[in-house]
Structure formats: C-alpha cells, structure tokens
C-alpha positions as CSV (number, residue, x, y, z in Angstrom):
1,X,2.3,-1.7,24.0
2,X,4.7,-4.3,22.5
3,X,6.7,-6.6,23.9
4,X,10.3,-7.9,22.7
5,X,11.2,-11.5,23.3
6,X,14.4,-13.0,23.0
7,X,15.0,-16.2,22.9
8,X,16.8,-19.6,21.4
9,X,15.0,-22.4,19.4
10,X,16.0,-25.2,17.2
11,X,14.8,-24.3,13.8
12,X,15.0,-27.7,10.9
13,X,18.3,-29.2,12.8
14,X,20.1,-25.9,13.9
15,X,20.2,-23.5,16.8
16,X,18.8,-20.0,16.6
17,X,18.8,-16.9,18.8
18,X,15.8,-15.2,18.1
19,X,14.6,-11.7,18.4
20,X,10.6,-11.2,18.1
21,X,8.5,-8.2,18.4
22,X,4.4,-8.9,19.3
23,X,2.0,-6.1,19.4
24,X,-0.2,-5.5,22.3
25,X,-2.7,-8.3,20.6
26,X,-0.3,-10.8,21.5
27,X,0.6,-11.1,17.6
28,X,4.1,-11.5,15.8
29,X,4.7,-8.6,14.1
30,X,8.6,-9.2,13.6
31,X,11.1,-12.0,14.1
32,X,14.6,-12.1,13.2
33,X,16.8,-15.4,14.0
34,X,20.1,-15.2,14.1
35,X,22.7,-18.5,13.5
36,X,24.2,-19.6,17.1
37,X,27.5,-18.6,16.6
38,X,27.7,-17.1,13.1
39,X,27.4,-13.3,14.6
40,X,26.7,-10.3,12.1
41,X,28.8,-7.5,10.5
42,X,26.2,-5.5,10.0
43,X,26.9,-1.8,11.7
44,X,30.8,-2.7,12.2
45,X,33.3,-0.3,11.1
46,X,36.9,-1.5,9.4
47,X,40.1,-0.1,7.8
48,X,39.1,-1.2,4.2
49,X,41.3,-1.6,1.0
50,X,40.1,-0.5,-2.2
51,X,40.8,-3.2,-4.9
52,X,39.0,-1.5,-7.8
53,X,36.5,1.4,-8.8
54,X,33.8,0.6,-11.4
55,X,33.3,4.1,-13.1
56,X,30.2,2.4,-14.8
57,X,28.7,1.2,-11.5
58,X,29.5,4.6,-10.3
59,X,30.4,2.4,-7.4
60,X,34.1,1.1,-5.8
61,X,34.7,-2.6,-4.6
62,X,35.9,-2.1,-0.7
63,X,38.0,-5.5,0.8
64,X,37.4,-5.4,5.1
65,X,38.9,-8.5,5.4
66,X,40.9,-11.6,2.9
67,X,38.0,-12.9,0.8
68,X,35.6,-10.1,1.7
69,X,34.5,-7.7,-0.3
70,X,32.1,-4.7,0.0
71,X,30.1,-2.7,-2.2
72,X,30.7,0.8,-1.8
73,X,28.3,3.4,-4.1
74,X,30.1,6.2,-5.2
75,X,27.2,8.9,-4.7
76,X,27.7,7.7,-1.0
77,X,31.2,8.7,-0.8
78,X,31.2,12.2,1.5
79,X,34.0,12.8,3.9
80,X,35.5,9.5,3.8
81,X,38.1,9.7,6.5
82,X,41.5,7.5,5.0
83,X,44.4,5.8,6.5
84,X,46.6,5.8,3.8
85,X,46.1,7.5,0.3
86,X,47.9,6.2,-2.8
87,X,47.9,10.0,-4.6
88,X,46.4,13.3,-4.0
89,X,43.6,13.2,-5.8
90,X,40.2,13.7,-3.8
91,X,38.6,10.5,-5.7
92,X,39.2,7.0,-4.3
93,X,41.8,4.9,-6.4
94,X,42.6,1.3,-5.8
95,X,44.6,1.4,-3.1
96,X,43.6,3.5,-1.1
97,X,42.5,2.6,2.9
98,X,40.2,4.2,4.2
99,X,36.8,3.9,7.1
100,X,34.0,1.6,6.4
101,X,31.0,0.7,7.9
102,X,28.6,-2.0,6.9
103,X,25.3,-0.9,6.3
104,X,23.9,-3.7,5.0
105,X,24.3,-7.2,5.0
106,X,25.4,-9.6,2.2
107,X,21.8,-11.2,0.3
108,X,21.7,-13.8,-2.2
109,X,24.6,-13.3,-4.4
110,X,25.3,-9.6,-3.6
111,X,28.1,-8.8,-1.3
112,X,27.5,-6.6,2.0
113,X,27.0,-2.8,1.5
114,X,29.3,-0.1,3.4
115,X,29.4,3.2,3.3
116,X,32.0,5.8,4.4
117,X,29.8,7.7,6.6
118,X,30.4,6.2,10.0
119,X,26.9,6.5,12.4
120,X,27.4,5.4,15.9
121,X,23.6,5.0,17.5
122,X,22.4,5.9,21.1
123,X,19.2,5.8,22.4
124,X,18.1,9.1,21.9
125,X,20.7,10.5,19.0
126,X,22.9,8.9,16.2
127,X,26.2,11.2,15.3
128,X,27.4,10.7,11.6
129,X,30.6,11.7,10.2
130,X,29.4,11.9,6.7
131,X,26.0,13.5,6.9
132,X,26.7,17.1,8.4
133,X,23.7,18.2,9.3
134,X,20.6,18.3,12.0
135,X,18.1,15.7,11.4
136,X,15.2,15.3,13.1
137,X,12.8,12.5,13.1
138,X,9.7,13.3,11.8
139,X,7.6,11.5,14.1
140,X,8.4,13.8,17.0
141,X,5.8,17.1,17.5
142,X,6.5,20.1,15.8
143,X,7.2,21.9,18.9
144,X,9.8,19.3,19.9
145,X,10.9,18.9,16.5
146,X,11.5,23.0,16.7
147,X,13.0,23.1,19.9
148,X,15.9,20.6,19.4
149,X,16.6,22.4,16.2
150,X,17.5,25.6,18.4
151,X,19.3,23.7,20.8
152,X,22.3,21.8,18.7
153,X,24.0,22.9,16.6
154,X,23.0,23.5,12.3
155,X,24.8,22.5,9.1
156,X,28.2,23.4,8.9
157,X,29.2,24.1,12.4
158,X,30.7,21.1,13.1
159,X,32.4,18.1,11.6
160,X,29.8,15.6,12.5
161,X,25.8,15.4,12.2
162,X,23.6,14.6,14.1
163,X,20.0,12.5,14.1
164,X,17.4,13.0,16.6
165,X,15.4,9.9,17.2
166,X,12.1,9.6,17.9
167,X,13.2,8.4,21.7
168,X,13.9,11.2,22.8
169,X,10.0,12.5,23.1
170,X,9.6,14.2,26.5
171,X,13.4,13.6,27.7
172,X,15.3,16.5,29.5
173,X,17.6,18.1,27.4
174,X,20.9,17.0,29.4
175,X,20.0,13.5,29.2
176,X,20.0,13.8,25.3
177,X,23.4,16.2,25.3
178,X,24.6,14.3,27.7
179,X,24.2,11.0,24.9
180,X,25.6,13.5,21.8
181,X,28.7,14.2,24.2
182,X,29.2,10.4,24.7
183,X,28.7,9.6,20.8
184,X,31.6,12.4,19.9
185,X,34.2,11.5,22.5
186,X,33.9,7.5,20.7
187,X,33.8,8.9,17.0
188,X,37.4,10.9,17.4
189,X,38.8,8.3,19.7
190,X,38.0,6.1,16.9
191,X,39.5,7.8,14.3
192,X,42.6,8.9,16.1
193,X,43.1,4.8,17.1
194,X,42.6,4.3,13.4
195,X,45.3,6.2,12.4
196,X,48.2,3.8,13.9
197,X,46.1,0.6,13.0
198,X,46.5,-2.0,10.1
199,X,44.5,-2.3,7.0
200,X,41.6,-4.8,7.9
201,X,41.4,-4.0,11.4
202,X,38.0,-3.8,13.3
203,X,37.9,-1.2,14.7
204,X,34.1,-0.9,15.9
205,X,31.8,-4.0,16.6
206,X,28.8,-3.1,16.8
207,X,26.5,-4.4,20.0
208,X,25.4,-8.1,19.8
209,X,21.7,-7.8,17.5
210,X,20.0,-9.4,19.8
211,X,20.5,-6.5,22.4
212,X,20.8,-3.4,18.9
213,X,16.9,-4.8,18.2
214,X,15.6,-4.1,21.4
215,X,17.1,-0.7,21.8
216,X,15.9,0.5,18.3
217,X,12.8,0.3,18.9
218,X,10.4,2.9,19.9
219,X,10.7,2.5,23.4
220,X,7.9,4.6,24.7
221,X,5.8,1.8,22.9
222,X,7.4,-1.0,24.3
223,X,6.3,-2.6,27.7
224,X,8.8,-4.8,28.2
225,X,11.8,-7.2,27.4
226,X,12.1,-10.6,28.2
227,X,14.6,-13.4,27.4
228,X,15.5,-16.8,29.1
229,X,19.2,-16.3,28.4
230,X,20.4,-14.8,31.2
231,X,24.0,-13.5,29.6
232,X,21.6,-11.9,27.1
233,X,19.7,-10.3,30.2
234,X,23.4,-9.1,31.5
235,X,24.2,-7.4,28.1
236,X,20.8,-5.4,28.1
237,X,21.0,-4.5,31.8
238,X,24.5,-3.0,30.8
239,X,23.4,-1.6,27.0
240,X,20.6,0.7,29.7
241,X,23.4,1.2,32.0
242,X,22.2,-0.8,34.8
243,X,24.7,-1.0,37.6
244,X,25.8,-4.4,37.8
245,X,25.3,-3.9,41.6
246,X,21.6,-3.4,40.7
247,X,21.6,-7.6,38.5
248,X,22.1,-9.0,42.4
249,X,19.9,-8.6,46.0
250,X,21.0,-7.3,48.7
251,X,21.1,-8.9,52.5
252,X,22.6,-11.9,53.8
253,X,21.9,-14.4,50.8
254,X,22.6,-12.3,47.6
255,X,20.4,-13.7,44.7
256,X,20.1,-12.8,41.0
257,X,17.5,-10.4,39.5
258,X,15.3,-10.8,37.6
259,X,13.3,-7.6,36.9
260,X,14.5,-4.0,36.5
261,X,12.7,-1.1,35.4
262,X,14.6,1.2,33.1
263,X,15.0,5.2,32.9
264,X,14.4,5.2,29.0
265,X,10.5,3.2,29.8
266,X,10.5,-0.6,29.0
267,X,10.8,-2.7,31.4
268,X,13.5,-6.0,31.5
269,X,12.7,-9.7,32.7
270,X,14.8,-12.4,33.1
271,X,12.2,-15.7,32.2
272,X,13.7,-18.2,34.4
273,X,10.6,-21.0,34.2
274,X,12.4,-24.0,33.3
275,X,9.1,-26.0,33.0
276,X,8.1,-24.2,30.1
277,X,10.1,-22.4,27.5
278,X,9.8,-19.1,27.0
279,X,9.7,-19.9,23.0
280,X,6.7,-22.5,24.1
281,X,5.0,-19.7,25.8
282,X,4.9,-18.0,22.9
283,X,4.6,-20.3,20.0
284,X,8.0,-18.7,18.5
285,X,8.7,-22.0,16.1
286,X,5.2,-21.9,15.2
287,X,4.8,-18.7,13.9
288,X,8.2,-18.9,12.4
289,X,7.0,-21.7,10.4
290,X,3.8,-20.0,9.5
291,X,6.0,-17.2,8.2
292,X,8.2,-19.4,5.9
293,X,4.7,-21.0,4.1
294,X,3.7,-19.8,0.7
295,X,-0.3,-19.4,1.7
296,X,-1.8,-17.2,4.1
297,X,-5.3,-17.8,5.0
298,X,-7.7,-14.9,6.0
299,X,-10.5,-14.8,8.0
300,X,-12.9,-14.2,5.3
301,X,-11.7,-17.4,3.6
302,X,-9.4,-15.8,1.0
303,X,-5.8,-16.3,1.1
304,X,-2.4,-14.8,-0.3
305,X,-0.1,-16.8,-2.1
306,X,3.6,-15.0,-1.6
307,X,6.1,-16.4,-3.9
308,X,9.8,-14.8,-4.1
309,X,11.8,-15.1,-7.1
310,X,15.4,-13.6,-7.2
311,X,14.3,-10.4,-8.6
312,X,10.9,-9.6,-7.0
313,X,8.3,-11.0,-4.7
314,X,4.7,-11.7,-6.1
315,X,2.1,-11.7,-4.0
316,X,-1.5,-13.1,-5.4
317,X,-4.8,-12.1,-3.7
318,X,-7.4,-15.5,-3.6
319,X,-11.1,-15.3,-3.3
320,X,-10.3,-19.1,-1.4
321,X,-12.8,-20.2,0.3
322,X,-15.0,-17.1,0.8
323,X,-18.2,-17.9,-0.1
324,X,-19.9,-14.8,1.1
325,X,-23.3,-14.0,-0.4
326,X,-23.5,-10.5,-1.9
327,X,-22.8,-8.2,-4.4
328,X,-19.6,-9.1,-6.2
329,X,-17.4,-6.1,-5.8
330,X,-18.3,-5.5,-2.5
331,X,-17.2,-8.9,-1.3
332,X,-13.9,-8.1,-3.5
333,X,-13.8,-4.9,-2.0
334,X,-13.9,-6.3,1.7
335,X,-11.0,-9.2,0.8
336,X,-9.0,-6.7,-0.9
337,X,-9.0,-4.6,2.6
338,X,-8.5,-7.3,4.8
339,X,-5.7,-8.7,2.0
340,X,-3.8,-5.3,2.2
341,X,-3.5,-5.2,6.3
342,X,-2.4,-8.9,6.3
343,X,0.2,-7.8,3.4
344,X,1.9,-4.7,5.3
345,X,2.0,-7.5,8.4
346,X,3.3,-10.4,6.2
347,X,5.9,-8.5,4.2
348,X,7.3,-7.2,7.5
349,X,7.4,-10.6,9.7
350,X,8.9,-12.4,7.0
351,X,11.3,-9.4,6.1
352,X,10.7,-9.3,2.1
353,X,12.5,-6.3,1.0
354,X,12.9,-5.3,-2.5
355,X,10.4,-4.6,-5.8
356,X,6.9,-6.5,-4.8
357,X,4.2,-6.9,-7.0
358,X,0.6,-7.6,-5.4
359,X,-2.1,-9.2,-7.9
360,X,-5.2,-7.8,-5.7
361,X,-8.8,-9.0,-7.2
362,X,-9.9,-6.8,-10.0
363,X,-12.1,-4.0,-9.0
364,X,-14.3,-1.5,-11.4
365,X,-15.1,1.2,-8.9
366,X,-11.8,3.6,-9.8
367,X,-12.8,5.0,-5.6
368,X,-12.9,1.3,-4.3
369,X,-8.9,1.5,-6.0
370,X,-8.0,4.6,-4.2
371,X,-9.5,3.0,-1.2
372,X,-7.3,0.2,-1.3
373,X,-3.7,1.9,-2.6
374,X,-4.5,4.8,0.7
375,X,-5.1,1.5,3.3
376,X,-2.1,0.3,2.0
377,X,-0.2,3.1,2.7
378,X,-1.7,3.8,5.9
379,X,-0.5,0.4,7.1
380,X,3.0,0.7,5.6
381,X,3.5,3.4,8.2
382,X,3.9,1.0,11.3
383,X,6.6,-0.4,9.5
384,X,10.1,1.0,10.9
385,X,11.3,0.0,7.4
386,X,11.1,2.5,4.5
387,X,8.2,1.1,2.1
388,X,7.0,3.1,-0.7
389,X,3.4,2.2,-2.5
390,X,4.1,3.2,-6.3
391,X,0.9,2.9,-7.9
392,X,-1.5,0.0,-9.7
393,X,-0.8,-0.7,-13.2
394,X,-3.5,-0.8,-15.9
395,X,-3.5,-4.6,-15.5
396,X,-4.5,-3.6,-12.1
397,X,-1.0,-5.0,-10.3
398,X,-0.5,-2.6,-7.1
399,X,4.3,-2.0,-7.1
400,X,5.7,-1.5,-4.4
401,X,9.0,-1.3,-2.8
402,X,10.9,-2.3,0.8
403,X,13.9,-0.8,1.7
404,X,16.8,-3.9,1.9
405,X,18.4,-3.9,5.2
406,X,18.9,-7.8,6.4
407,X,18.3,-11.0,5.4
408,X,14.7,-11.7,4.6
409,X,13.6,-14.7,7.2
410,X,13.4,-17.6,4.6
411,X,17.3,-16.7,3.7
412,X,18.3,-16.1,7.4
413,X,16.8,-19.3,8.5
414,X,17.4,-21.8,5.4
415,X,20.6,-20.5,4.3
C-alpha cells in the first residue's frame, strides 16, 4: 500500500509545498513541489480570446489572460462551446471567445497547453464536454468494465462523455451515478454562468494540487494521507466530504482531529509532532536532492548517468564499480535488469517527460535484448503516466517516450 505525504520544506533558499508518493517499501516513488505561493493553472477553465490561427501549426494561439497565451491544437478542437463568435463559420478565427481549459502546464520556452474539451474529475468518474463517449479504464475487470458499459449511457446519447476511473472497482452503482449527477449539474451551470461573463474570466479553478494529487491516485492502493499543515488536512477532509462537525471532538472540551477514515479507502492524518518534522521523518529534502543529481548508483556498483538537454534526456548505463566475477554478458545482462527498474523509477520521481534515449551496455544475445526491452515495459506500467518503449536501434540505443504533463522536478524546483 502507498502512502501520500504532504508537506512544506525549504528547498536552496525557497519555500515548497510538497506532495510525495512512497510505496509500501518506504521508497519515493513520486514527488512534486510546488512554489509557496505561485499556485498552478493547470486544470482551470477560462473565457479565452483567439489572437491568431497558425494553419501550418494546424494549431490556434488562445490569450486566458493579458500577457498569457495558450497553445491550442487544432485536431483537439471538438465541440468548443463560444461566448462570442466573430462570423458563422464553424472554424475558429481570431477573435473569437470561447471555453478553455489548461491541460498542461507552460515548460521551458513553450507556453501552457489548453484544449476545448472541458473535463471536470470526481473520484470515481470524469464528464467531458468534448469527448462524447463511454470510456472505461482499462484496468478495471472485464465484468466491471461490461457492466458499467450497460449502465450509462453510449456515444451519442448525450452532450457530454463520460470516463470511468479505475476508483470506482467494487463501489455501488448510486454512489458512482450519484458522482456523474454532481459532475453534470457543475458543467451546465458553468456554461450557462459563462455566457453573461467577460473575456478572461476564470470561470473554474481547479482544487489546490496538493489536495487534486492525493485524490488521483488509486485509492484502493493507498493506505493513507498525512500532512503537517493542518489547513491542508481541512481542504482534504472537505475534497472526501467530511462533515466539518466530524474535524472536532465532541464533549465538554472540543479538540481538533486528527485521524478520519474515509468511505472511498485511505485513510487521513493530521502529523501534529512538532519535535520532529514530518519532512525529517521522511527524508523528503534528501531524496529530493538525490533526484536532482546526474548519477545514480546501483546496488551492483553500476550507475546511470541522466543528463537532460532541451530536446531529449540521455540516459547512460555504467558498469561503475561492479566488479563481479563471471561471464561477461551475464554480468551485463544482470546490470542491464537492475539499470531498467531503477530507470522506470528514476524517470518517474524526477518527472522527465518527453523523447529519452537510454545507452544500455551492449549485449550479443538478440533474447537477453528482448529480455530487457519486455522488463522495461513491464515496469513502465506502474507509471500513471503514459510511457511508450519504441524499440533499440542498431547502435543498440533503447527510445522511448513520457507523456508531458507538468514540470519535470529539476524545472519546478530550480526555476
């Protein structure tokens, strides 16, 4: 079972809140910090402006607010829902206002992402306005994946879609309808509001990250989680819909909280030890500034060297110090295993997204290379964020890619 901690730090002179997901091994597998103060637009929806279309892009520049633009692709652009339309033409023109959500944040040089296909996320179900269709996550049963596809609703029959998450394993049907229900009454209040609102306007914020992180994760997986901030504590209690009556004791001498058990599994602690930190107690900073080294020593003795550049990240594969007697390509074989499960870990803790290339030690065996691309791939599928394993090169360079959805850690915590 995993545990989510959240928690602030001081990271090289600045204040951090930081969200950090260990495995049941007591091991970092994730950790995003987030600015004190500087907040995140990622999942809020605006009134944009369009101030040009780039036909050659196939892809429209989308202003949410002065100075800030958006990058809007073209092929993304089903049932936009606009404000105000300069011409009757189906096809965006500059102009134009219309619904925008951020989908992905701003990195390096490139300006945030949005699309017009609005998702607003529950626990069990996200509702899209774009996407018009029943989804259903994959990682359900077949007889679960089959029996929510009788139950709502196909293609076509209404003017939303919907996204089953894997969450909702084993939870009563009216508890998930009942979440659908709540997700369409906020999508057309939403758009009704928009109607008689200005260009620019935010009209959707989405919930702080802090509290969006713990909630997105599998919860039947997750054990429990914890954070020293006590507003923080406040804002999950009320993200599970925890009474507030429930945050206090009862009896003469009312006193706060600081455990409750939730419906949806994990369970929530308020850390209150002021004699050790809860970052202490976990060695947050230190395995944050593990993750922002270039080398990564193994156990073997071998090491990765991860270097980003702005257009990929390389990732070399070093015999180190592993001096183990034997057979060459068996040792290689071993360090080239143990290299590919400390790779799907690394690329995910430090959040590398993008093309990486992985310069594994050269093997002859063409089985011991299927051996290593397959344990690559097995591993990959932890990761809640798309990766796909291409294929090894003749030069013997393993591609791969990682979807891009925030800032990888050394940007978020050294820009």
């Amino acid at each position: 079972m995993n545990r989510c901690v959240i928690t602030r730090e001081i990271l090289r002179g600045r204040e951090y809140l930081i969200q950090a997901l260990f495995d049941e091994s007591g091991k970092m597998t994730e950790v995003f910090p987030e600015a004190a103060g500087a907040g995140s637009i990622l999942g809020n929806i605006y009134i944009g402006r369009v101030e040009k279309v780039q036909k050659n892009l196939n892809a429209a520049f989308i202003r949410i607010a002065p100075g800030q633009n958006c990058y809007l692709p073209l092929k993304d652009l089903v049932h936009p829902v606009f404000t105000r339309k300069q011409s009757a033409k189906k096809e965006i023109v500059q102009g134009d206002e219309l619904l925008v959500q951020v989908i992905r944040e701003a990195v390096g040089t490139k300006d945030p992402t949005v699309t017009t296909n609005l998702s607003f996320s529950g626990t069990y179900a996200v509702l899209t306005t774009g996407k018009r269709k029943l989804c259903v996550s994959a990682k359900l049963s077949k007889e679960e994946r089959e029996h929510y596809r009788r139950m709502l609703p196909e293609s076509g029959d209404t003017d939303y879609g919907i996204i089953i998450r894997t969450n909702a394993a084993s939870v009563p049907d009216e508890t998930v309808l009942a979440e659908i229900g709540e997700l369409e009454a906020r999508c057309r209040k939403l758009i009704a509001e928009a109607g008689h609102r200005t260009c620019y306007s935010l009209l959707y914020r989405e919930l702080p990250f802090c509290v969006r992180y713990a909630m997105d994760q599998k919860q039947k997986y997750l054990s429990e989680i914890v954070t020293d901030d006590r507003s923080v504590f406040e804002e999950l209690c009320a993200a599970y819909h925890i009474p507030p009556d429930r945050l206090m004791t009862g009896g003469s001498v009312s006193v706060p909280v600081t455990e409750i058990e939730t419906e949806a599994g994990p369970r929530l602690r308020h850390y209150p030890d002021e004699k050790i930190s809860l970052s202490a107690l976990y060695s947050i900073k230190h395995g944050i500034e593990e993750a922002l080294q270039e080398r990564v020593w193994l156990k073997s003795g071998a090491c990765l060297v991860i270097q980003p550049t702005e257009a990929l990240t390389v990732i070399d594969v070093n015999s180190g110090k592993n001096v183990t007697k034997g057979e060459a390509q068996e040792t290689y074989r071993r360090v080239n295993l143990e290299a590919a499960r400390e790779i799907a870990r690394q690329l995910r803790l430090r959040n590398i997204s993008g093309i990486v290339i992985v310069d594994f030690i050269s093997l002859v065996s063409r089985e011991a290379e299927a051996e290593l691309l397959a344990l690559l791939k097995q591993e990959f599928r932890e990761d809640p964020v798309p990766v796909q394993v291409v294929d090894m090169t003749r030069l013997g360079l393993v591609e791969l890619t990682r979807k891009k959805e925030r800032k990888p850690l050394r940007e978020a915590v050294l820009c």
